[in-house]
C-alpha positions in Angstrom: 74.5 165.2 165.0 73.7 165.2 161.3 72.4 168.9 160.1 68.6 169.1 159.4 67.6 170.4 155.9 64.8 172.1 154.6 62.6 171.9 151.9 59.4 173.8 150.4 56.5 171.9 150.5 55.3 171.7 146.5 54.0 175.3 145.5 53.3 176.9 149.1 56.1 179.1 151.1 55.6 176.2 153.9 59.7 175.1 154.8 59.2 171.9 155.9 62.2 169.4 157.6 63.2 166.9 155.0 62.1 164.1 158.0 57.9 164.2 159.0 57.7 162.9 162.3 54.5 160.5 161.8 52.0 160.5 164.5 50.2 157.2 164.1 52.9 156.1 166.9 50.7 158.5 169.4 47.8 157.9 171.2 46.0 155.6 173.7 46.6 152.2 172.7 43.2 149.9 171.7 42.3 146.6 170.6 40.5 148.1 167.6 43.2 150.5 166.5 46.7 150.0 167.3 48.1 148.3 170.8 51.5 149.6 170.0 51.2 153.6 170.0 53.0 155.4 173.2 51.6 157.5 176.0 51.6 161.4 176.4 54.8 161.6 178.5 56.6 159.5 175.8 54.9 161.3 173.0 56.1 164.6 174.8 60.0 163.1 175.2 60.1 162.0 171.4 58.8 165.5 170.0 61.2 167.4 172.3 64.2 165.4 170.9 62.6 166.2 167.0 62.6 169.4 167.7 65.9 169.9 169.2 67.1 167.8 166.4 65.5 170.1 163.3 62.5 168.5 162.8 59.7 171.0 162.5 57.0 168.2 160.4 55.0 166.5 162.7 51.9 164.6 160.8 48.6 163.2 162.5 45.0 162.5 161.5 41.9 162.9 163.4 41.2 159.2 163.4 44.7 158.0 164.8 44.0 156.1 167.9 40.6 157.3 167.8 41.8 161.1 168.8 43.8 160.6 170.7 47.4 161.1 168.5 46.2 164.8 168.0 45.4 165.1 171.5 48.9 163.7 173.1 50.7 166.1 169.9 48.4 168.8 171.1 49.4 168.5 175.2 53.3 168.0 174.5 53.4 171.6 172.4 51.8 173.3 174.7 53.7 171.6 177.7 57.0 172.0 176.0 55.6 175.9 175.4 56.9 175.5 171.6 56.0 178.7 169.7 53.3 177.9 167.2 55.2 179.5 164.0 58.0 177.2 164.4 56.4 173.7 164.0 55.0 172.7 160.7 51.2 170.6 161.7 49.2 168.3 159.6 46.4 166.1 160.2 43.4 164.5 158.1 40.1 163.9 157.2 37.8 161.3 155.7 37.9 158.2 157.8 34.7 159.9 159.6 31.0 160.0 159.6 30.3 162.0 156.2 33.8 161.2 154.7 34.8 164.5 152.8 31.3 166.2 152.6 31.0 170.1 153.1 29.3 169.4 156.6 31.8 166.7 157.7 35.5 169.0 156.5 34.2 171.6 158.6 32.7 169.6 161.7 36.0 167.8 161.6 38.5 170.6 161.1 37.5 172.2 164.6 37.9 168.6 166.2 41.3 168.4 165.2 42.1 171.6 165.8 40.8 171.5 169.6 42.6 168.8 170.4 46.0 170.0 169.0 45.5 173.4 170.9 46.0 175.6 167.9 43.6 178.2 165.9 45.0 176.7 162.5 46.8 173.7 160.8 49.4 174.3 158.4 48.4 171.2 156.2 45.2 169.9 156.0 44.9 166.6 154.4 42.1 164.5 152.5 43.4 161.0 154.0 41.1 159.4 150.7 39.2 160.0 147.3 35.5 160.3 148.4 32.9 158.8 145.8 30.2 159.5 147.3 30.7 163.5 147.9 31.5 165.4 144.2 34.6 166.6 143.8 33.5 170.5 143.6 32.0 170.5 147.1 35.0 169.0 148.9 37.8 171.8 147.4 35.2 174.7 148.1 34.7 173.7 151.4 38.6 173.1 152.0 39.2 176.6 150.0 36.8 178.2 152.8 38.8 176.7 155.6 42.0 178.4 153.7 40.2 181.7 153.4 38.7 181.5 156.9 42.8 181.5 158.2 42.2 177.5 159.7 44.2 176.3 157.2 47.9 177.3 155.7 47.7 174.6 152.8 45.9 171.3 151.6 47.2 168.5 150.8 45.8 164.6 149.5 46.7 160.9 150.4 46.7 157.5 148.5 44.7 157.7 145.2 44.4 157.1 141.8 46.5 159.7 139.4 43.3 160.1 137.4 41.6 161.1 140.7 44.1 163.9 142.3 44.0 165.0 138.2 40.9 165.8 138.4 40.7 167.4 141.9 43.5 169.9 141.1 41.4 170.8 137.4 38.9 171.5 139.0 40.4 173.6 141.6 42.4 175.4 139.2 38.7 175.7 137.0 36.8 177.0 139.9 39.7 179.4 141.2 40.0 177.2 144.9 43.2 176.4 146.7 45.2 173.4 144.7 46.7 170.5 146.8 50.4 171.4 147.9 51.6 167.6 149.0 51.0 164.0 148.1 51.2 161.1 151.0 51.4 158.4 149.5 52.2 154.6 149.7 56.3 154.5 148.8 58.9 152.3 149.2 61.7 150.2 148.0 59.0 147.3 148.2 56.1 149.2 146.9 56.6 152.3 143.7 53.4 151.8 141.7 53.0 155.3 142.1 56.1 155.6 140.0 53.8 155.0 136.9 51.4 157.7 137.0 50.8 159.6 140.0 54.0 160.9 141.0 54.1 162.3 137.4 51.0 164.2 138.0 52.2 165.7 141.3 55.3 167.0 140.1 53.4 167.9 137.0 51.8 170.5 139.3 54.7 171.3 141.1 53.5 169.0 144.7 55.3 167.9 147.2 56.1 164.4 147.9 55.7 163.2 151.8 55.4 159.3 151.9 54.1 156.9 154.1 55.5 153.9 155.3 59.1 154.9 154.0 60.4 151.9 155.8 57.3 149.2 154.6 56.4 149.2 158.4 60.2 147.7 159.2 60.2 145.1 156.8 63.3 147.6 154.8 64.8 147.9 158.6 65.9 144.5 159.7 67.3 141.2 157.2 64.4 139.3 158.4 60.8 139.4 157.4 59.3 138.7 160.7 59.1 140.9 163.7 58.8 139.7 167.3 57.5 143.3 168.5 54.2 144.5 169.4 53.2 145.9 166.2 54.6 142.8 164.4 52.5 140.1 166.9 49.4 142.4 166.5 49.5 144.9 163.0 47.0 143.2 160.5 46.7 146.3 158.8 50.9 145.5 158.1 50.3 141.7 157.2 47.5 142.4 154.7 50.2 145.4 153.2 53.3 143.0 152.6 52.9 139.6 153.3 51.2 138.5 149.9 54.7 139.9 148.3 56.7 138.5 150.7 58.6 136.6 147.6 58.5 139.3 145.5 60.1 141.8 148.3 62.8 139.2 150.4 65.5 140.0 147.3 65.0 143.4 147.7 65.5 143.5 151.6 68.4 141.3 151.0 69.9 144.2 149.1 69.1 147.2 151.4 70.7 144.9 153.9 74.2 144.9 151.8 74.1 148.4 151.1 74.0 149.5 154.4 76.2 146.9 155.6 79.2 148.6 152.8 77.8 151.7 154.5 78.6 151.1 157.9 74.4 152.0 158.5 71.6 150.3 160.1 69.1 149.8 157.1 66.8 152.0 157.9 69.0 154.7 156.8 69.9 153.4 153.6 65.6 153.0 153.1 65.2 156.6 153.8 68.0 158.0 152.1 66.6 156.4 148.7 63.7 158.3 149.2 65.6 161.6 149.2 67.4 159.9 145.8 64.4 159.6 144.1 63.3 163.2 145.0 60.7 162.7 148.1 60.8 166.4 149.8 59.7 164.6 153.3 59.2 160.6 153.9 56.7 160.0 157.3 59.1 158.4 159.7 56.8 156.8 163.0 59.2 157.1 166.0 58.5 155.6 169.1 61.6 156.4 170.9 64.2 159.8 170.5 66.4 157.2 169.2 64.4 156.6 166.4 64.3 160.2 165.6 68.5 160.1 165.7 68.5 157.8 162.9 66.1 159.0 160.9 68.1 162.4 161.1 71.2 160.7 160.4 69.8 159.0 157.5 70.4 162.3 156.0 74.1 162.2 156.0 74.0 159.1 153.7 74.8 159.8 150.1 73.7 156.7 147.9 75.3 156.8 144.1 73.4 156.2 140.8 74.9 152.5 140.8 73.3 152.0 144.5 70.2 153.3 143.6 69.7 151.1 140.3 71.1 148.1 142.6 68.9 148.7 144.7 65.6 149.0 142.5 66.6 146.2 139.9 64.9 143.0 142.3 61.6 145.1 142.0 58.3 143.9 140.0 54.8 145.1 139.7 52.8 144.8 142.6 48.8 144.9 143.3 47.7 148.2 144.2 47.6 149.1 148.0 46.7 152.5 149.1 44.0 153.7 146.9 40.4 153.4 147.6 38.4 151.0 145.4 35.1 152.3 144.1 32.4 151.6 146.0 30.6 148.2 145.1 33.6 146.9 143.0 36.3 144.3 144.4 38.6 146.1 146.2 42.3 145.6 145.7 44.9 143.8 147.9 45.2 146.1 150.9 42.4 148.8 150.7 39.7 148.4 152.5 40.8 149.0 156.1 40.3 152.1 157.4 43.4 152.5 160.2 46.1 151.8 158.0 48.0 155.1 157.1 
């Protein structure tokens, strides 16, 4: 089996697996949420084999299936009796009754932290930009939960670049904890981020840990469609991908070659782009250990400078998907749905 590595998650001392095992596969499947997330005996099976395989980065939120993801992450670390310095845990908060208000971070925080079983999380994450709360009050009442001991280190999710700007001015202005990591939309079919707010993370020296590495399978099979549960049943997938379906085909076409002169499944040659172009830790969902294994082999693959250009030159500009439009204003192609990652 391929040898984890390690990286330090942006500014913190955090050492964090260069694979996040994503925790939106979790929970108690719903009509409303996702009918394609595994059970806590599964959950429990997929993190032992992480584990034993080097992965110490396990990501969640308090709203995946409704709770229920931190709850079946929570049961398996305790049943597997895993010693609580040795697994890196993040989860989020805004998707919630008060988004990212003082009252709602800390009403939320001991939620999430009940049902993972733990006293603290390593990485706390704002899952969105909050217009309706100011900026100030948010990063003072995250720096509290740093300074009470219930969090190691904050991080952010899909925004604007002038948006996490401003957050991390501010916290550097007001002498609160900066954001550490990024999670953000980031693929081979999607790199808008490219232009301006990957700049301004490693600008101040934060970690990279995309979502939907693999575009929610389209970069892991030659064929757009998926017969799978998720595929029959994701809208939040459909309204991510298929208005670029044209746009994105040529670029599939090409993972598909490379990891055919690689002797890889796709998926491999998806993720080991990401490690390319500098990502510390992509989100990899899992819902089986052999997911995990080739994910973790992924790391063994070595693309050159030709690949990666090969690879890239199809792309074109795409509408936004990720960030949060303002309140009021017409949101862009793929924003307003609160379950997607």
């Amino acid at each position: 089996m391929t040898d984890m590595r390690y990286a330090r998650l942006g500014w913190s001392d955090i050492e964090v697996s260069r694979v996040c095992l994503g925790g939106m596969s979790f929970g108690k499947p719903s009509a409303d949420f996702h009918q394609w997330t595994v059970g806590p005996d599964d959950t429990r099976e997929i993190i032992a084999h992480a584990l034993d395989a080097g992965v110490n980065f396990i990501d969640t939120a308090n709203t995946y299936a409704h709770g229920t993801s931190e709850e079946y992450i929570g049961q398996a670390l305790a049943r597997l009796g895993v010693p609580r310095d040795e697994v890196v845990l993040a989860s989020k908060v805004y998707f919630n009754e008060g988004r990212l208000s003082r009252a709602a971070i800390l009403r939320e925080i001991d939620g999430t932290l009940k049902r993972l079983q733990t006293d603290y999380l390593d990485l706390y994450i704002i899952h969105r930009f909050d217009y309706g709360t100011p900026v100030e009050e948010t990063l003072e009442a995250l720096d509290s939960l740093v300074r009470a001991g219930k969090v190691r280190a904050l991080g952010a999710s899909a925004m604007y670049a002038y948006q996490f700007h401003t957050m991390q001015v501010a916290a550097e202005r007001n002498g609160w904890t900066k954001f550490t990591s990024m999670q953000s939309h980031y693929n081979l079919l999607y790199r808008e981020d490219e232009r301006e707010l990957i700049p301004v993370c490693r600008q101040f020296d934060v970690a990279l840990t995309p979502y939907s590495p693999l575009a929610s399978g389209h970069l892991a099979r030659p064929d757009w469609e998926s017969s799978t549960v998720r595929g029959a049943t994701d809208a939040v997938v459909r309204n991510k991908y298929d208005a670029a379906r044209d746009q994105d085909l040529p670029i599939v076409a090409r993972v598909a070659e490379v990891a055919s002169a690689h002797g890889v499944p796709m998926a491999q040659v998806a993720l080991a782009w990401q490690w390319a172009r500098g990502v510390e830790a992509p989100i990899v969902g899992c819902s089986s250990p052999a997911r995990v294994d080739d994910a973790v082999a992924a790391l063994s693959v070595t693309l050159s400078a030709d690949e990666v250009a090969y690879l890239e030159e199809p792309y074109t500009a795409h509408e936004l998907v990720g960030p949060l439009a303002r309140p009021g204003e017409k949101p862009l192609a793929g924003t307003t749905d609160p379950n997607k990652k």
